[in-house]
Each structure stands twice: as structure tokens, then as C-alpha cells.
C-alpha positions in Angstrom: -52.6 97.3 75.6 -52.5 99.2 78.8 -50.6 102.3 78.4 -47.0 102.6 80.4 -46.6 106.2 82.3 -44.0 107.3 84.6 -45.2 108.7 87.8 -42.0 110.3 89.7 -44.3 111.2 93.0 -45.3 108.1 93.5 -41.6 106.7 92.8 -40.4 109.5 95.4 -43.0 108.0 98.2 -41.8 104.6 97.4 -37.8 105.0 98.3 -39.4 107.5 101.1 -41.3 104.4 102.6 -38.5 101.5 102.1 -36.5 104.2 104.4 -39.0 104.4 106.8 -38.8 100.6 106.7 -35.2 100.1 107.0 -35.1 103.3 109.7 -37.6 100.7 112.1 -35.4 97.6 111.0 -32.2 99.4 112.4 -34.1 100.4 115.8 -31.1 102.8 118.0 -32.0 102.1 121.5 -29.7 104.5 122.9 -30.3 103.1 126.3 -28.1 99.9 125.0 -25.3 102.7 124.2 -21.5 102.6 126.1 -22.0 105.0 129.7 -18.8 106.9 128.9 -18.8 109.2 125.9 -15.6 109.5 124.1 -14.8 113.4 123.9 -15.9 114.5 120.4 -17.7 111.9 119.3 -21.6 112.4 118.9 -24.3 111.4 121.6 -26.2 108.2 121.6 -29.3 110.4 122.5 -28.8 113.2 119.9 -28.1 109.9 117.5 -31.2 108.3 118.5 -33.2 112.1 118.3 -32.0 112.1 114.6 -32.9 109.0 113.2 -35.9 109.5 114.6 -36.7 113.0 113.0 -35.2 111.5 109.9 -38.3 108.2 110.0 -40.6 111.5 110.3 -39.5 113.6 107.2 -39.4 110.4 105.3 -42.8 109.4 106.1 -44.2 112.9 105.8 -42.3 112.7 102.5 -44.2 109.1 101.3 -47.6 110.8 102.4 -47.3 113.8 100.2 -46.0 111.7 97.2 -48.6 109.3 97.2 -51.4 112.3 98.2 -50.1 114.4 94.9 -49.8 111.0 92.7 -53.7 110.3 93.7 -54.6 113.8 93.2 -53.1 114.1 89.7 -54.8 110.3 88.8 -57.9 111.5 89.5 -57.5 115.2 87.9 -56.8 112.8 84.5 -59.8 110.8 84.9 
């Protein structure tokens, strides 16, 4: 019977990817944004700016958790 182990990196780098995913799903184009900027409210650049350092970390994120999950596989083996 094959044994059953829990490998929380690799888990990690899973969610980290699906947002990745749903971060190109829910493309901001913030040339499709309103002209006039209600005072107070945030950018439709500095939105755009953040999502995309946001897809980054995550997908840094998913690269390191499946990197450390393969390292630690083969360390066992």
C-alpha cells in the first residue's frame, strides 16, 4: 500500500499557482479605467502596478515551494 505523507511546500506552491491563475483570469487593463479620478479613491495604474507585483510574489512563491518539495523528495530517496 503506498504510503500517504503530507507535503505542506508543495501545498503552499499549489494555492500560490491557482492565484497566479486567477490573477491572469482577472486581467486589469487600466487603460479600460474611467479618465476622471474620484479624489481619494486609488489609481487604476497603481491598481494595475499591484496586482501585478502581487502575480510575481505568488509565482516566486510556487517556484520556491515546489524547488524545496523536490529537494526534500530527493534528500529521502
Amino acid at each position: 500500500m503506498a504510503k500517504i505523507q503530507n507535503n505542506s511546500m508543495a501545498m503552499v506552491a499549489t494555492v500560490a499557482l491557482v492565484g497566479v491563475f486567477a490573477s491572469i483570469i482577472g486581467l486589469f487593463d487600466p487603460s479600460t479605467c474611467v479618465d476622471v479620478q474620484t479624489e481619494g479613491w486609488t489609481s487604476c495604474e497603481s491598481i494595475a502596478r499591484d496586482r501585478q507585483i502581487g502575480s510575481w510574489v505568488l509565482l516566486s512563491l510556487s517556484l520556491l515551494g515546489f524547488g524545496v518539495s523536490f529537494v526534500r523528495r530527493k534528500k529521502r530517496k
